[in-house]
C-alpha positions as CSV (number, residue, x, y, z in Angstrom):
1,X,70.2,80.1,80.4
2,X,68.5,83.3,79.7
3,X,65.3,82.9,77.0
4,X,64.8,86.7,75.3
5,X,61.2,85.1,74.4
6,X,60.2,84.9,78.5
7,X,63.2,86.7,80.2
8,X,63.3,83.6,82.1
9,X,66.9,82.1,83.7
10,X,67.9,78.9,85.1
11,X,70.5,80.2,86.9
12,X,70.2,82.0,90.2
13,X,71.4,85.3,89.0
14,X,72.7,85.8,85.3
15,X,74.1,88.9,83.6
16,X,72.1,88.9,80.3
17,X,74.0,92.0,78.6
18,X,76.1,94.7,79.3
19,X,77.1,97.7,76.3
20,X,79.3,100.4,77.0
21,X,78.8,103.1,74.4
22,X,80.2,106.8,74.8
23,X,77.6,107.7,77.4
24,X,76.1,104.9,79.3
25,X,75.8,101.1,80.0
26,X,72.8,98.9,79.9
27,X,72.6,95.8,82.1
28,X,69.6,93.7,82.9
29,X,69.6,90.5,84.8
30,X,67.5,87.9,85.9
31,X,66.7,85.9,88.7
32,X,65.1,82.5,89.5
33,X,62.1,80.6,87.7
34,X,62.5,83.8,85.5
35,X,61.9,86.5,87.9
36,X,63.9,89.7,86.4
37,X,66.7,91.1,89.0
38,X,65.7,94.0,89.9
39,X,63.1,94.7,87.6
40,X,62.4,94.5,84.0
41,X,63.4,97.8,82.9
42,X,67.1,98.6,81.8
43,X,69.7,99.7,84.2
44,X,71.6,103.2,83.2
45,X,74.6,104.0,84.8
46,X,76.9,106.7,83.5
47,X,79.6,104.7,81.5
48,X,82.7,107.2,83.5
49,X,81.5,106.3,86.7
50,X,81.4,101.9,85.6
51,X,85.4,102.9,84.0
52,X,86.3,104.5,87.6
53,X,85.1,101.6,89.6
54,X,86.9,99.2,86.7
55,X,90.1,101.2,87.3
56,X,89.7,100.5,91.2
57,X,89.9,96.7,90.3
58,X,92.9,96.5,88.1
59,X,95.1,99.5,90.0
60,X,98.2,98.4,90.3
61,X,101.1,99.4,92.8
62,X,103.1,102.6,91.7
63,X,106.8,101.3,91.1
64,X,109.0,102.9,94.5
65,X,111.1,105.9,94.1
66,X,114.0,107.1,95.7
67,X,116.2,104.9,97.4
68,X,115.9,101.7,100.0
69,X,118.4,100.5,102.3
70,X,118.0,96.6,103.1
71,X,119.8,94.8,106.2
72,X,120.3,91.5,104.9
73,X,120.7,88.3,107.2
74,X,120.9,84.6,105.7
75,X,123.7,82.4,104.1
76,X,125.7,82.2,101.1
77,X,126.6,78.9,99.4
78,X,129.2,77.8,96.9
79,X,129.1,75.1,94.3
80,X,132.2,73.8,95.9
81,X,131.0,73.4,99.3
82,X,126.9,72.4,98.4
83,X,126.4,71.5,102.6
84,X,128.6,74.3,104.0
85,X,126.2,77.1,103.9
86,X,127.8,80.3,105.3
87,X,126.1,82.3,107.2
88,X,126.0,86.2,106.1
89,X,124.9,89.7,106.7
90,X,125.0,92.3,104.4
91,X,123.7,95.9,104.0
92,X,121.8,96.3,100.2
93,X,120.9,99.7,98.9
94,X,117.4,99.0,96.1
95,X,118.0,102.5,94.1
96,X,115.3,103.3,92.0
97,X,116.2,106.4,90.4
98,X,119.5,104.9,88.9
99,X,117.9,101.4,88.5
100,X,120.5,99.7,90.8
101,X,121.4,97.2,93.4
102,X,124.7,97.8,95.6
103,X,125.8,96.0,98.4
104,X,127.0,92.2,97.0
105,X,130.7,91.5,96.8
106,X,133.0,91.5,93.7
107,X,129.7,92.6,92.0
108,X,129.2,96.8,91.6
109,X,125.9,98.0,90.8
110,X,123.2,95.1,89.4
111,X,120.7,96.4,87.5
112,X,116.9,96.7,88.1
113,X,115.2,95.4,85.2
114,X,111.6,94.7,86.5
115,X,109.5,95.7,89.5
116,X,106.1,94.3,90.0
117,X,103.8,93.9,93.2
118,X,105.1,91.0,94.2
119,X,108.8,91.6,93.6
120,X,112.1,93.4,92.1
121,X,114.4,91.6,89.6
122,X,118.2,92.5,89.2
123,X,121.0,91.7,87.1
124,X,125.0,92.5,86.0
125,X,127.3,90.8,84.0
126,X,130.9,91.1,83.1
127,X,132.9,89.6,80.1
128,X,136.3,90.4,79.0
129,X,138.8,88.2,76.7
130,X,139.6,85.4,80.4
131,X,136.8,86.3,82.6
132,X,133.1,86.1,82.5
133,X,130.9,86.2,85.2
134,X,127.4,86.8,85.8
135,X,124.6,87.4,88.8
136,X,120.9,87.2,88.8
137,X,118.7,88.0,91.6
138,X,115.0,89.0,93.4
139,X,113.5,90.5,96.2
140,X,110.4,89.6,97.4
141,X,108.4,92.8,98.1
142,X,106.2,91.7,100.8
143,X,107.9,88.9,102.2
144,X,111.6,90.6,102.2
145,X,112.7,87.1,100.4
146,X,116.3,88.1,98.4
147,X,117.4,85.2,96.4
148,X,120.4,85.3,94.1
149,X,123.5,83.6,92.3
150,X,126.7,85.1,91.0
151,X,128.4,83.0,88.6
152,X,132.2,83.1,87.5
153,X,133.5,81.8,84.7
154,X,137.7,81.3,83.5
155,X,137.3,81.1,80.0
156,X,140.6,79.5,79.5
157,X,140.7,76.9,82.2
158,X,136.9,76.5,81.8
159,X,136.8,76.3,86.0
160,X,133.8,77.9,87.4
161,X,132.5,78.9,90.9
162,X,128.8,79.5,91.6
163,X,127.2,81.3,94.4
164,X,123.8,81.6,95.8
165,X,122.4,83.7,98.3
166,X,119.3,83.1,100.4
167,X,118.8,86.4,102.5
168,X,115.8,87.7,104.7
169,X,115.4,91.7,104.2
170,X,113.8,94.1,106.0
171,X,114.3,97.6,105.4
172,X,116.8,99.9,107.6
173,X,116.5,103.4,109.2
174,X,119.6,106.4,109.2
175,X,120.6,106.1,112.8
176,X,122.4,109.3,112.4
């Protein structure tokens, strides 16, 4: 622990204070059996240069543009049939201008609703007076990982049918 009587630390190397004001930042540390780190006098560093290098640390990944076309390979599952897992391939277009997801049967366009660095969340619903049904899914942006489930919903017979989809992604060129 750092002593302000003797400078001294018990630690190998301890940050003893840093201050950011408008136009610079003060740090001073301290080494072993109390030997200051580099030296006793006060470090200055320009405090736009220390916010730069803090930016570098905590930059994040800019959110894609444009559109992505996925070729999807993997199997679809209903509740009905738990150990018949269906194997599938589908084409999905990620369209971040409009905020959609297209290619999943009986479902339209899912929404977007977050994108992070590690993946992309989308959703739709549908409810009239019989009929509800809704779908819930994610992409895994490094891995290619697409998991989801579409549920349906009769309202009046109260029978339901789930599905879940377990995909492996990888983005797709324009052959023509």
């Amino acid at each position: 622990m750092w002593s302000p009587d003797n400078h001294s630390c018990t630690n190998n190397l301890a940050l003893e204070e840093v201050t950011v004001s408008d136009t610079l930042v003060r740090a001073v540390a301290t080494g072993a059996h109390g030997v200051p780190w580099p030296s006793t006098q006060w470090r200055l560093m320009k405090a736009p240069i220390l916010l730069a290098f803090l930016g570098l640390a905590t930059a994040q990944v800019a959110e894609p543009t444009g559109t992505v076309a996925l070729a999807c390979r993997g199997t679809a599952t209903q509740d009905t049939e738990p150990d018949a897992k269906q194997p599938i391939s589908m084409g999905i277009v990620l369209n971040f201008t409009t905020r959609t997801v297209q290619g999943f049967p009986h479902i339209g366009d899912a929404e977007i609703t977050k994108v992070d660095d590690s993946r992309i969340v989308f959703v739709a619903s549908y409810d009239d007076n019989n009929v509800e049904w809704g779908f819930a899914g994610t992409v895994d942006r490094v891995t290619g990982d697409l998991k989801a489930h579409w549920m349906l919903m009769n309202m009046e017979t109260g029978n339901s049918r789930i599905v879940a989809y377990s995909l492996k992604c990888q983005p797709t060129q324009r052959m023509l």
